[in-house]
C-alpha positions in Angstrom: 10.7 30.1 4.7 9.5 27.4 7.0 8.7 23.6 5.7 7.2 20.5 6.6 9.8 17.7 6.0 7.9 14.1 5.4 10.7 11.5 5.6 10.8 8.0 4.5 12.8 5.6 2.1 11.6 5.7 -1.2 8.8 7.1 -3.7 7.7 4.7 -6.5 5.5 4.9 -9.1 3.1 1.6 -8.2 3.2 2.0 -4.7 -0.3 2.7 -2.1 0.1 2.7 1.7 2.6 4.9 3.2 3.4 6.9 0.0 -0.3 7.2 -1.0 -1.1 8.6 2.1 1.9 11.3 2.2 1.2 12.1 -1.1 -2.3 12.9 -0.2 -1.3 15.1 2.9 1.1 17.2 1.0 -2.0 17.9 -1.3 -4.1 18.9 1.5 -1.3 20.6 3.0 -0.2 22.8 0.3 -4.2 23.5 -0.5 -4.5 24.6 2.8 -1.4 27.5 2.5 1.7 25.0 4.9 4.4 23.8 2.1 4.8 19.8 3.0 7.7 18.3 0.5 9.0 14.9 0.6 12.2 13.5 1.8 13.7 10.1 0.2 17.0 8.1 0.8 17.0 5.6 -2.3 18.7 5.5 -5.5 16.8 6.5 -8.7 18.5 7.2 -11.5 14.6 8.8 -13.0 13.7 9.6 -9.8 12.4 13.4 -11.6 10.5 11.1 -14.2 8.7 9.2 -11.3 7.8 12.6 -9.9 6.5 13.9 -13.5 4.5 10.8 -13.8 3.0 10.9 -10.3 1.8 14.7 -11.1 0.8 13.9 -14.6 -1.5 11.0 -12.8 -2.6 13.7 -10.3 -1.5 11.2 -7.3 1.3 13.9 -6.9 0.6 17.8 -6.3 1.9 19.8 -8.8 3.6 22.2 -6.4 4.9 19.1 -4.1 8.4 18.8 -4.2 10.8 15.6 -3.8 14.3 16.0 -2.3 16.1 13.0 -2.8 19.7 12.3 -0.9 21.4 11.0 -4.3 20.0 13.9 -6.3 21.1 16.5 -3.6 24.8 15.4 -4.0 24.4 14.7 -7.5 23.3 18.8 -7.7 26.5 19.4 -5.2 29.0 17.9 -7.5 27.6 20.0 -10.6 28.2 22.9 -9.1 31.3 22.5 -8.9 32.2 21.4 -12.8 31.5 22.9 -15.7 32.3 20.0 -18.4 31.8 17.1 -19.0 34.4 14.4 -17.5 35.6 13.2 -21.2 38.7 11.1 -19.6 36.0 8.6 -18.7 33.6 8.3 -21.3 36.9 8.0 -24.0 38.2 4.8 -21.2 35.2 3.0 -22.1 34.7 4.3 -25.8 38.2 2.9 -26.2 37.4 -0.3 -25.2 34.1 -0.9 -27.3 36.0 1.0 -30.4 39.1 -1.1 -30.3 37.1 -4.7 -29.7 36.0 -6.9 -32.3 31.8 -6.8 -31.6 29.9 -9.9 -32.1 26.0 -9.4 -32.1 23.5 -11.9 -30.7 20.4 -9.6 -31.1 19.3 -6.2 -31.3 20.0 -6.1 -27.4 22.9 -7.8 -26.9 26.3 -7.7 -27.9 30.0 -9.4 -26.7 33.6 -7.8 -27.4 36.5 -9.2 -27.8 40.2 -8.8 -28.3 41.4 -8.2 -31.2 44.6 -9.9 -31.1 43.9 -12.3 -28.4 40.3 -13.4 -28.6 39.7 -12.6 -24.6 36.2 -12.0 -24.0 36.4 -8.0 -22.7 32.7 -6.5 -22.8 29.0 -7.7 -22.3 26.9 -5.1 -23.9 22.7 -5.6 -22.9 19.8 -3.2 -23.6 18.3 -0.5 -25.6 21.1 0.5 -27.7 18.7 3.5 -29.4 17.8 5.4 -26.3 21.2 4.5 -24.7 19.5 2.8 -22.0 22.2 0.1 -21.3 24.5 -1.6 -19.1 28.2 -2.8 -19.8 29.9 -5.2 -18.2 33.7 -5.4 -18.3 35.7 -8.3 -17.8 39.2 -9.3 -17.5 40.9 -13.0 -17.3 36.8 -14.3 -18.2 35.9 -12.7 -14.7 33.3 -9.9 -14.0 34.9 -6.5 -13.0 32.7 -3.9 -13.0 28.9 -2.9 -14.7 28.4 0.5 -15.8 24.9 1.4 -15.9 24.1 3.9 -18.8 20.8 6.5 -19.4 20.4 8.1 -21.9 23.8 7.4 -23.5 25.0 9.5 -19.9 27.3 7.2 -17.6 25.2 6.8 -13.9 26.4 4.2 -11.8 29.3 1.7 -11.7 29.7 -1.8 -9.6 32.7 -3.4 -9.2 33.0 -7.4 -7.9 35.4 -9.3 -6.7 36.6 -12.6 -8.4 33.7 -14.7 -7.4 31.5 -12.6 -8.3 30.0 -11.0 -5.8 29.2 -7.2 -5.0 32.2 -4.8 -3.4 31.6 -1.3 -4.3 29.5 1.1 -5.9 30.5 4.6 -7.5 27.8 7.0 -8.5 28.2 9.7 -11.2 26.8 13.4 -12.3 25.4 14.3 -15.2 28.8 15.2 -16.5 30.3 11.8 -15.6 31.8 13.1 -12.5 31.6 11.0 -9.3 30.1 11.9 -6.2 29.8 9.2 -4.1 31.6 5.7 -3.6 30.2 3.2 -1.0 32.0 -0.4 -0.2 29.7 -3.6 -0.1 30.1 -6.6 2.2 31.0 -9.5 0.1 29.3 -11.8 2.4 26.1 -10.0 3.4 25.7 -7.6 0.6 25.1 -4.6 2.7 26.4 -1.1 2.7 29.6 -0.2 4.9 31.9 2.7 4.2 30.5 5.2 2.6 32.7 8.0 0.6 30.8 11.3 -0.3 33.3 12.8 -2.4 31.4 16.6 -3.1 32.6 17.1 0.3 35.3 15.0 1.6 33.5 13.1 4.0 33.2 9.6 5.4 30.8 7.7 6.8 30.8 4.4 8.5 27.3 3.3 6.8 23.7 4.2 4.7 22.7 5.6 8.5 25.4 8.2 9.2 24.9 9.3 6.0 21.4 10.0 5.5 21.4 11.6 9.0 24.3 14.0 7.1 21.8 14.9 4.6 18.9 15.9 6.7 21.2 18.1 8.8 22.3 19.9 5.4 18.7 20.3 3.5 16.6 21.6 6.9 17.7 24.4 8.7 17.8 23.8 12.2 15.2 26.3 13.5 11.8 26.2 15.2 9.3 27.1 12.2 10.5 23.8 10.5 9.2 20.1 11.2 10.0 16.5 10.2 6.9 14.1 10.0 9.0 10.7 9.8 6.7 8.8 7.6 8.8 5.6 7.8 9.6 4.0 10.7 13.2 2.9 9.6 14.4 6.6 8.6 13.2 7.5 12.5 16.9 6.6 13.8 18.9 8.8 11.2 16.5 11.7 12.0 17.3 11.5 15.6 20.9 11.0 15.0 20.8 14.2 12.4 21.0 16.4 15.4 18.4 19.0 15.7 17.7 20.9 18.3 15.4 23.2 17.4 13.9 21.4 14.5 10.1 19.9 15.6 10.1 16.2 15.2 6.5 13.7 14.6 6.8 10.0 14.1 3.6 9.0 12.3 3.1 5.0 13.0 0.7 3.5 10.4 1.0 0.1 11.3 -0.1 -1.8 14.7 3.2 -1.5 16.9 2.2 -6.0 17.8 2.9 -8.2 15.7 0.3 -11.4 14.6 2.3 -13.1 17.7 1.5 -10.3 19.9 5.1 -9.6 20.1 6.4 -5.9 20.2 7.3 -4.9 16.1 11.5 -3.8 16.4 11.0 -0.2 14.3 7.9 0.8 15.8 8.8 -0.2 19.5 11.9 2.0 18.9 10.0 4.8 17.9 7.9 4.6 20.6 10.5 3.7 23.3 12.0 7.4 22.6 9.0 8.8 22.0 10.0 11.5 25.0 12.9 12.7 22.5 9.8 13.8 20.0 7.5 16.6 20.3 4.6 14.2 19.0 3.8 10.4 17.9 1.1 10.3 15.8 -1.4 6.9 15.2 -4.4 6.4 13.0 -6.9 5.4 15.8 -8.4 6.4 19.0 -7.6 2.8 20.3 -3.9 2.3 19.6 -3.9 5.8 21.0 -4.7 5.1 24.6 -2.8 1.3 24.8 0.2 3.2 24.0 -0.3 5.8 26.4 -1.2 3.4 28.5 1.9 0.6 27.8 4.7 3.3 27.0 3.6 6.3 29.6 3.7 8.4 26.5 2.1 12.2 27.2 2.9 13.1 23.4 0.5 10.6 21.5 -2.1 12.0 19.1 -4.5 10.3 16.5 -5.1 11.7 13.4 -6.6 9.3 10.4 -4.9 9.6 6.9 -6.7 12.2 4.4 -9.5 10.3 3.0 -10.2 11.1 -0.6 -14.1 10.9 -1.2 -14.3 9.7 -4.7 -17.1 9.2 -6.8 -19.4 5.9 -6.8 -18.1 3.7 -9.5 -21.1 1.6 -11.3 -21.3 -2.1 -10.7 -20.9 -3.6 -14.3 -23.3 -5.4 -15.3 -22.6 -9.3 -14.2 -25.6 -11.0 -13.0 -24.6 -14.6 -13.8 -21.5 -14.4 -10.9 -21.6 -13.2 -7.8 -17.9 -11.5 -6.7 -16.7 -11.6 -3.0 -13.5 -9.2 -3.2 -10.6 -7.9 -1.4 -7.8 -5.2 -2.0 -4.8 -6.3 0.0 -1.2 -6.4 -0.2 -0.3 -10.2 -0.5 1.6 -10.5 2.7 1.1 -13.6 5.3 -0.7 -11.1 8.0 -3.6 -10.6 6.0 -4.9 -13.9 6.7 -5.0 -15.4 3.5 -5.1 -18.9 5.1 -8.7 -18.2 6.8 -10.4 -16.2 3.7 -9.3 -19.5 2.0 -11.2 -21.5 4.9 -14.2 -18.8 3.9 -13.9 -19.8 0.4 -14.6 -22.9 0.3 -17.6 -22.7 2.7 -19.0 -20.2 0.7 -18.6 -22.0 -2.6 -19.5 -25.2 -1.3 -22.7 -23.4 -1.6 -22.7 -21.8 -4.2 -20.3 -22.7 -6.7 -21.3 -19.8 -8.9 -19.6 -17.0 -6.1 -15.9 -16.3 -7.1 -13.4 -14.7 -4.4 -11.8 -11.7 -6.6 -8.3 -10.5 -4.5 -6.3 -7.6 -5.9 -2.7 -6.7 -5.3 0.9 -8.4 -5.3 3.1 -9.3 -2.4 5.9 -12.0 -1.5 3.2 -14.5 -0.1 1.5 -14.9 -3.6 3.0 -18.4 -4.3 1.8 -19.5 -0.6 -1.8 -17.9 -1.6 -1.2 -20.1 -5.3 -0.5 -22.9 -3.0 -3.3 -22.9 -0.5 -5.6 -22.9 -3.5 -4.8 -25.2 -5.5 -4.6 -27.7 -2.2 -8.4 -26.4 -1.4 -9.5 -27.1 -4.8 -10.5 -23.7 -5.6 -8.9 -22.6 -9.0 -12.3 -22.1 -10.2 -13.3 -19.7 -7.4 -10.6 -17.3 -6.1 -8.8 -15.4 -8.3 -5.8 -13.9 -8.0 -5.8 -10.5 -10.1 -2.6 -8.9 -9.4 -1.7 -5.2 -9.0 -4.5 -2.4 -9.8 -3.9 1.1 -10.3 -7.6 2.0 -9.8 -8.9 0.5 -6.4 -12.4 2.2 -6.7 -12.8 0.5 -9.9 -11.5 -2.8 -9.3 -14.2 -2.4 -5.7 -16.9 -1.8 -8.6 -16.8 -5.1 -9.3 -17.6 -6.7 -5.9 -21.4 -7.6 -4.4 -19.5 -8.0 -0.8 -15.9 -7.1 0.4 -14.4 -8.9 2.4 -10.9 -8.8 5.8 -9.3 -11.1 7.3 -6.3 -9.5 8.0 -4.9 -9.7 11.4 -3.4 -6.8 11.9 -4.2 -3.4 11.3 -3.2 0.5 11.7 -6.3 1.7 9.6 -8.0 -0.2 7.3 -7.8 1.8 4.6 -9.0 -0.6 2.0 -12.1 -1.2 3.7 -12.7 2.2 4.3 -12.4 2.6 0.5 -14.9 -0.1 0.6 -17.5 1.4 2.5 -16.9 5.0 0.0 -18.1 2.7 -2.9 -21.2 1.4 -1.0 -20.0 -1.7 -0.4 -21.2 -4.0 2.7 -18.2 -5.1 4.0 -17.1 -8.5 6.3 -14.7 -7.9 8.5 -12.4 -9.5 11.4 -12.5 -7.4 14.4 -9.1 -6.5 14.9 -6.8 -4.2 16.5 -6.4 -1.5 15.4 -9.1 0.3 13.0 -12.6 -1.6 12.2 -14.1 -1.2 15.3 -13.7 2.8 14.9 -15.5 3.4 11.9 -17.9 -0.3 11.6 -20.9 -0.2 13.5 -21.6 -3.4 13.3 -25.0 -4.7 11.2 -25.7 -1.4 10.4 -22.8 -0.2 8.1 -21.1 -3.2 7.7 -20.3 -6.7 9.8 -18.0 -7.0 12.4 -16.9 -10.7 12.7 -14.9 -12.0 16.2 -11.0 -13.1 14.5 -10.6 -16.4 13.0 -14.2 -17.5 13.4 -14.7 -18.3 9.5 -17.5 -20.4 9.7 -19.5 -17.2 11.2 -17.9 -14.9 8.0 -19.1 -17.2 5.9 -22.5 -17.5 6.9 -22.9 -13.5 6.9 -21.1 -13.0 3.3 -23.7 -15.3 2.1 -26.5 -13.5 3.8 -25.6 -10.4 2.0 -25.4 -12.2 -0.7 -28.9 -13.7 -0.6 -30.3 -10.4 0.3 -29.2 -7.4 -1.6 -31.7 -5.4 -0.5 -29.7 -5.6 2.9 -26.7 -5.2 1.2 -27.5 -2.5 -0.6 -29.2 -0.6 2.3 -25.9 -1.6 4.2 -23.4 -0.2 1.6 -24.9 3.4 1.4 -25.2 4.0 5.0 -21.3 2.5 5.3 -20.6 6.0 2.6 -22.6 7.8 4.9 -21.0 7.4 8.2 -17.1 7.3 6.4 -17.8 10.8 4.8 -19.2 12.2 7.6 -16.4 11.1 10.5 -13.4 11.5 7.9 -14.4 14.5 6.1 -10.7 16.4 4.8 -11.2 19.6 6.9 -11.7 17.8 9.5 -8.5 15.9 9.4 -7.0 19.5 8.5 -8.1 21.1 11.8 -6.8 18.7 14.1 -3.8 18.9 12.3 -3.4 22.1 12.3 -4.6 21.6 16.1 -1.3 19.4 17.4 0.9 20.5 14.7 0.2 24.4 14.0 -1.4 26.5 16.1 -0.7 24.7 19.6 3.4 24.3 18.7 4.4 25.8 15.8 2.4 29.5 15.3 3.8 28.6 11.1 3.2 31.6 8.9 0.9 30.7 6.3 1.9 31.2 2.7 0.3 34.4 0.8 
């Protein structure tokens, strides 16, 4: 049976973006009679919990599938035994059963020798569901952590005598391992990798995953490989398939806020020619990369828009709520919403700037805030599980991001009637914002002008209102899911592929 193949690192449980949006086309694909399962490289030891809970919170399709390149191996080395490896559980047993155990709490414990009082185990978790690790030590030094679930032995790391990371070995169900892989002491990343289910070697995390894709897809014409993150595009090409058809999709602007070419994307673009398709969110990004990399091969097709519901405003009327739903990174322009802020508020002191989401720049944002004086009027609310909801809450929305391959978020906006304020950036706004009408387009980095239309919307909510449901209007109607479906079907189906469709 043929498949569609989306390939990037990892799937998490708290995660939006890349995963939301291949979770979302494996929906529409399934629904629509072409199987689209999901390929990961990462270590999970509940990576089938993850899956269950991503159904169970319908982000997931029930008949989606995961293959993951640990789990694969993991179900290679069962096959091949029968029983459980008792010679390594009764090593350890041995150890804890012969040591005199001192308890600090109900989660940890300490071991020592019985006749010589050296310090031999560090014991730390929950001992009830056996979810705990054990460190083993010998002359007071660190030697190895075993990682336990469920009372089954997962995953051991051994360090040298400073401490630091040198290996790995990872284990079956039946305490059998399956792969090894060394660590550089210095740098702390992967180098020889052993895959012991079938005797093979590999000279890092690249050559191996490239090894895997080569043994789950069957090199032949009526499957294809959407690489959904541009760092797994090199161990696709390097898996060798010849008759396999290969997409890159590229999310992300391919410049950087410097205007400097981004290293993954460039790559994936700069051997475009070796693809049968690269595939971007917008018209725009589109044509400048025909245009830049004399690429023939370049489609744009948005992400699957889910059309939710409008989520009722609750009921605040002494506050009114300027909001953004952002991933806390420096190129979402944190430093001139701030400069919005405080023009805003310096007006009216009772508007509060509500931002949800999590990201390594957080303690800059906590910075720049507390130097503006503004802990009384932007808000930092951490990670939310229900966008539409937390979009309830806001009169305006706000971006100043400075990069974009979509704008999702703001698109999310505009589906809960929201007027939205945006910086005029490549790539996305400009494709879907018609400016005054649905929402406000605002030239980059000119925060005096933002601030002056936030508060105009914010004065009139008549406007604002009128605004908002022409801005769920226009997104319904130009990103409707059939849509999306047919020109899919259009550059990846009937035009390449002929797929059979499922009965």
């Amino acid at each position: 049976m043929n498949n569609i193949y989306m390939v990037f690192f990892d799937l998490g449980l708290n995660k939006g973006g890349i995963t939301s949006a291949v979770l979302n086309r494996s929906r529409y694909f399934y629904k629509n009679g072409y199987p689209a399962d999901i390929v990961t490289f990462d270590y999970k030891y509940n990576s089938s919990k993850v899956v269950k809970e991503l159904k169970k919170s319908g982000k997931m399709y029930s008949e989606t599938k995961l293959f993951n390149m640990f789990d694969f191996f993991e179900s290679r080395s069962l096959v091949t035994h029968s029983e459980k490896n008792q010679f390594l559980y009764d090593y350890y047993d041995h150890l804890l059963n012969e040591s005199l155990c001192i308890v600090q709490d109900e989660k940890i414990s300490r071991y020592f020798s019985k006749t010589t009082g050296e310090y031999l185990l560090y014991k730390k978790g929950n001992f009830e569901t056996g979810n705990y690790v054990l460190d083993r030590f010998e002359n007071n030094q660190r030697k190895e952590r075993v990682y336990y679930r469920k009372n089954v032995l997962k995953r051991i790391k051994e360090y040298d005598y400073k401490n630091r990371l040198i290996s790995e070995r990872f284990f079956d169900e039946l305490g059998f391992p399956f792969l090894r892989r060394n660590i550089n002491r210095e740098t702390g990343k992967v180098g020889k990798i052993y895959l012991l289910t079938d005797n093979k070697q590999f000279e890092n995390s690249s050559e191996l995953c490239s090894y895997f894709l080569s043994e789950l897809i069957e090199d032949r014409s009526e499957n294809i490989i959407i690489c959904d993150g541009p760092g797994s595009f090199p161990k696709i090409l390097a898996a060798g398939f010849t008759y396999v058809k290969k997409y890159a999709f590229i999310y992300t602007n391919h410049i950087n806020v410097r205007n400097k070419e981004k290293n993954k994307e460039t790559y994936i673009l700069k051997n475009g020619d070796q693809l049968d398709g690269v595939i971007v969110l917008t018209e725009s990004q589109k044509n400048d990369i025909i245009r830049d990399y004399n690429l023939n091969n370049v489609s744009a097709i948005s992400n699957f828009i889910e059309i939710p519901d409008v989520v009722n405003k609750p009921n605040n009327d002494s506050k009114k709520i300027v909001g953004m739903v952002s991933r806390l990174v420096e190129n979402k322009g944190f430093v001139y919403l701030i400069e919005v802020a405080k023009i805003v508020t310096s007006i009216y002191s009772n508007v509060s700037f509500n931002i949800y989401g999590e990201g390594e720049y957080r303690s800059r944002v906590e910075e720049l805030i507390q130097e503006n004086g503004l802990e009384n009027n932007f808000k930092l609310m951490g990670y939310t599980n229900d966008p539409n909801k937390a979009i309830s809450e806001f009169d305006c929305v706000v971006s100043t991001s400075q990069i974009e391959g979509q704008g999702l978020s703001i698109i999310e906006a505009m589906l809960q009637q929201k007027p939205v304020v945006v910086f005029n950036v490549r790539y996305g706004p400009s494709d879907f914002i018609k400016h005054e009408q649905n929402g406000i387009l605002i030239e980059n980095k000119y925060t005096e002008k933002m601030a002056n239309d936030i508060i105009y919307l914010l004065e009139n909510e008549e406007t604002a209102k009128k605004m908002g449901k022409q801005a769920r209007e226009d997104i319904i109607k130009q990103y409707r899911p059939e849509m999306i479906m047919q020109q899919w079907e259009k550059y990846l189906i009937y035009s390449e592929i002929s797929l059979n469709r499922l009965n």
